[in-house]
DOKOLVO-429066 format. One record per atom (N, C-alpha, C): residue number from 1; residue in three letters; x, y, z. Coordinates in Angstrom, 2 decimals, always signed. Layout:
ATOM     k     r         X         Y         Z
ATOM   NUM   ala         X         Y         Z
...
This chain:
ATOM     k     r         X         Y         Z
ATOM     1   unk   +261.70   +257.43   +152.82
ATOM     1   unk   +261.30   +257.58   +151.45
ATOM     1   unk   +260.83   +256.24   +150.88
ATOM     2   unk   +261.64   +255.19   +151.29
ATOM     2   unk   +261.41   +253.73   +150.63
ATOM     2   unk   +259.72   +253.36   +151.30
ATOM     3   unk   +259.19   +253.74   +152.38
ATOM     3   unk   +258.41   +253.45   +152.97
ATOM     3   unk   +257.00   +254.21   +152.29
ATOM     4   unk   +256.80   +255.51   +152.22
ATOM     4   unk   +256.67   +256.43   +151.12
ATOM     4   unk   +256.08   +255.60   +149.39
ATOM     5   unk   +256.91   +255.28   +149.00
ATOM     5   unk   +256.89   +254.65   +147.98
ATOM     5   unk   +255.76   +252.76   +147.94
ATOM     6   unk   +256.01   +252.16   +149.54
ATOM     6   unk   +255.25   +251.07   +149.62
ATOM     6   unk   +254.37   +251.34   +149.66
ATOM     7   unk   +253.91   +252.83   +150.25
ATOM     7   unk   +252.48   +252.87   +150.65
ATOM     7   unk   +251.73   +253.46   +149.22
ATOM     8   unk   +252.47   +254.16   +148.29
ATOM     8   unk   +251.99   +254.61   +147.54
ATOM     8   unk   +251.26   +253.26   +146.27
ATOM     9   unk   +252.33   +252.40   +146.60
ATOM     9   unk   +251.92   +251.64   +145.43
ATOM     9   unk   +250.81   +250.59   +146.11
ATOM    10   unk   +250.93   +250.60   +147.40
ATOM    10   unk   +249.75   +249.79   +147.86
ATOM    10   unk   +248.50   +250.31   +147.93
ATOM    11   unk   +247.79   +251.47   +147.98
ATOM    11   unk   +247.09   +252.69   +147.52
ATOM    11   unk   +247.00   +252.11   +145.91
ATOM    12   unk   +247.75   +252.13   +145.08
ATOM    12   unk   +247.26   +252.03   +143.36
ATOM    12   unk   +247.02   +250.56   +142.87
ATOM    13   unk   +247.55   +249.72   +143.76
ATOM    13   unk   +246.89   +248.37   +143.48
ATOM    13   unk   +245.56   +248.30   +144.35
ATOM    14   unk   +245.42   +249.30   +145.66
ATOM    14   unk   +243.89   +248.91   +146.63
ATOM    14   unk   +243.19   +249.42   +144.74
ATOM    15   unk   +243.48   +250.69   +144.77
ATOM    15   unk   +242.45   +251.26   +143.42
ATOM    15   unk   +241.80   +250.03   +142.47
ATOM    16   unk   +243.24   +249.66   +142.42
ATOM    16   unk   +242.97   +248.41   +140.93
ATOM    16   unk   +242.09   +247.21   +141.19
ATOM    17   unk   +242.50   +247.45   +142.34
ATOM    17   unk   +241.66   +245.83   +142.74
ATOM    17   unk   +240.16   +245.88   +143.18
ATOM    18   unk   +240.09   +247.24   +144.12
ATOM    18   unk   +238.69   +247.63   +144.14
ATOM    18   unk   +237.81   +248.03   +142.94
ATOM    19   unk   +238.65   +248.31   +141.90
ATOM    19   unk   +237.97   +248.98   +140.38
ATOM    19   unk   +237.83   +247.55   +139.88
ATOM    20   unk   +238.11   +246.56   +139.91
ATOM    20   unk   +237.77   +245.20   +139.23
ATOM    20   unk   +236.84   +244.77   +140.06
ATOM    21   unk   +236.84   +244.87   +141.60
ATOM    21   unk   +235.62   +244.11   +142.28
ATOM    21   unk   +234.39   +244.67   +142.34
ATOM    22   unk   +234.19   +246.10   +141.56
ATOM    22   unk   +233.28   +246.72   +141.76
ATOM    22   unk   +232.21   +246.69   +140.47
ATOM    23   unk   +233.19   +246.06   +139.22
ATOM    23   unk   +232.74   +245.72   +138.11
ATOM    23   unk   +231.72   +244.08   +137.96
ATOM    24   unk   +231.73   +243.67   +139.53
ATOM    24   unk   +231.38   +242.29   +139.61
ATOM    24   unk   +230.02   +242.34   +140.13
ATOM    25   unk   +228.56   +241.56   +140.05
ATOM    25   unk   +227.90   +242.18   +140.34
ATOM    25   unk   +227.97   +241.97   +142.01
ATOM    26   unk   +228.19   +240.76   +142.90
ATOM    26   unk   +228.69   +241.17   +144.34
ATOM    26   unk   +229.20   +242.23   +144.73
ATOM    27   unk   +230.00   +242.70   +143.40
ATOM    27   unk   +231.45   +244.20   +144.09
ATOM    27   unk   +230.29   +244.99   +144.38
ATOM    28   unk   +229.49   +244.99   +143.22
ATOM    28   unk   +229.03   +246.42   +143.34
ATOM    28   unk   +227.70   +246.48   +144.44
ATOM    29   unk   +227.19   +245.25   +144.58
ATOM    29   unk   +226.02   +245.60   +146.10
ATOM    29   unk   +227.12   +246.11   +147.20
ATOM    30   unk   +227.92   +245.38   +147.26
ATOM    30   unk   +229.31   +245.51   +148.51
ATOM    30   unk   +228.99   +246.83   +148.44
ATOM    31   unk   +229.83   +248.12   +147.60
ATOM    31   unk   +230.20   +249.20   +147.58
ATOM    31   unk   +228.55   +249.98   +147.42
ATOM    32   unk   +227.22   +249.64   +146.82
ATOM    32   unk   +226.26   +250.48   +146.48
ATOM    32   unk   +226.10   +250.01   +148.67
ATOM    33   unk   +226.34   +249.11   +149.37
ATOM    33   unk   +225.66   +248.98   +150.81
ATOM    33   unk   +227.16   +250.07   +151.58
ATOM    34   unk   +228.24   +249.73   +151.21
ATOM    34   unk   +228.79   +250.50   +151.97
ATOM    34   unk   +228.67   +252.23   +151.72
ATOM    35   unk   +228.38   +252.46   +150.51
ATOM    35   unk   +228.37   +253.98   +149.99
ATOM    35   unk   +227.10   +254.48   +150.97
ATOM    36   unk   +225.72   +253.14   +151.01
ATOM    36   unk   +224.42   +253.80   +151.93
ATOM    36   unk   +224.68   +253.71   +153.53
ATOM    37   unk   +225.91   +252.99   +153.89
ATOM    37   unk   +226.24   +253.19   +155.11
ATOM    37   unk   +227.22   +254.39   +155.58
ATOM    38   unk   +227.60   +255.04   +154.76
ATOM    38   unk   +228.37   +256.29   +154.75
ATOM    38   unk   +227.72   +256.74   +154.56
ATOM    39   unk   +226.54   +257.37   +154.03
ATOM    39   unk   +225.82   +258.54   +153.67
ATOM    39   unk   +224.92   +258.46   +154.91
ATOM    40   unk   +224.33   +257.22   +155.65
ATOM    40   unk   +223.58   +257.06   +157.15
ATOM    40   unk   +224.61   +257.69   +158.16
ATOM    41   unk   +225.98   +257.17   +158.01
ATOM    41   unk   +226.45   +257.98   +159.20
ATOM    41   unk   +226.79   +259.43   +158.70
ATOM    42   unk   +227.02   +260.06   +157.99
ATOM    42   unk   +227.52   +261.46   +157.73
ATOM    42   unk   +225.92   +261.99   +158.04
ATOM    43   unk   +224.98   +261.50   +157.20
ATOM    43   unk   +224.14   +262.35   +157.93
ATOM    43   unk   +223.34   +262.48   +159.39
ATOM    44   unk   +223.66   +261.48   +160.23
ATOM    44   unk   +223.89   +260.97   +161.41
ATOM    44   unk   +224.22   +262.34   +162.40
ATOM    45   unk   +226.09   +262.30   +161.65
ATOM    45   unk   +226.93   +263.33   +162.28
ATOM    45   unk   +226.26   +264.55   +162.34
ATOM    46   unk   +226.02   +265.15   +161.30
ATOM    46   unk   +225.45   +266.13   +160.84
ATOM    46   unk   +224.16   +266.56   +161.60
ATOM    47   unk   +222.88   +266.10   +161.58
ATOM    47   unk   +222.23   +265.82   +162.11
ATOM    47   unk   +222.65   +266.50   +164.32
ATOM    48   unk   +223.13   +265.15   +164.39
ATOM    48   unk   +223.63   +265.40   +165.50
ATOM    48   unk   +224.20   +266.53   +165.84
ATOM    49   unk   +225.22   +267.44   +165.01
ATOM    49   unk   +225.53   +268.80   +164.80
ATOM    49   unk   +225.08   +269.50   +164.85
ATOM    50   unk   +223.60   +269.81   +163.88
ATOM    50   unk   +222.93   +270.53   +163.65
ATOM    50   unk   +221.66   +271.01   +165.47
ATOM    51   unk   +222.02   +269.42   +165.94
ATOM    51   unk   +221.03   +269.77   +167.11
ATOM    51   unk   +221.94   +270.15   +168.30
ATOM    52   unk   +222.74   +269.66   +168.26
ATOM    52   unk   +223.73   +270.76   +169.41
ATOM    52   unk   +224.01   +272.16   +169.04
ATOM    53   unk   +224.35   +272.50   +167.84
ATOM    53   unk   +224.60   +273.81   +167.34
ATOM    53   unk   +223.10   +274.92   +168.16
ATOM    54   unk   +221.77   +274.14   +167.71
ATOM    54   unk   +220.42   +274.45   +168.64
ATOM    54   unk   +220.33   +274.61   +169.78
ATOM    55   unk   +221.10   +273.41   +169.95
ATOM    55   unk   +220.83   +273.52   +171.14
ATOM    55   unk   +221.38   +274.73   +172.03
ATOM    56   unk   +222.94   +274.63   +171.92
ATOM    56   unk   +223.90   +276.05   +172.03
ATOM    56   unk   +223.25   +277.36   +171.62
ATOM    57   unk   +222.89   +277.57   +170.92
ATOM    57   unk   +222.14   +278.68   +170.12
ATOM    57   unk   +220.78   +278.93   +171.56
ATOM    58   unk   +220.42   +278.20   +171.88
ATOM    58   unk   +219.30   +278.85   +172.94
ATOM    58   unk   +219.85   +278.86   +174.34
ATOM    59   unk   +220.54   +278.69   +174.52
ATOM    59   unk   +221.55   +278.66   +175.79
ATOM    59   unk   +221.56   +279.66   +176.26
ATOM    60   unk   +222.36   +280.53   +175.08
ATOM    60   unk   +222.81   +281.93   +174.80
ATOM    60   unk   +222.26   +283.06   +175.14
């Protein structure tokens, strides 16, 4: 439970601290480059999904 509780509050200070660095204008290229590097790989995945799903689909 005590362990529980460290992680929780380390979670609401990451929040706090990322919500102040994001207000900076560095924070926010940081987070506007990491947000376009998450949206490159999800649609990546996806992508990649979509062509095996094809691919499977003519197999058949």
């Amino acid at each position: 439970m005590k362990q529980l509780f460290f992680v929780a509050v380390g979670v609401v200070i990451g929040f706090a601290v990322a919500h102040r660095v994001a207000n900076t204008p560095g924070g926010a290229r940081f987070f506007a480059d990491v947000n376009a590097r998450t949206k490159a790989f999800t649609g990546a995945v996806a992508d990649g999904y979509r062509s095996r799903e094809a691919e499977l689909r003519t197999d058949v």
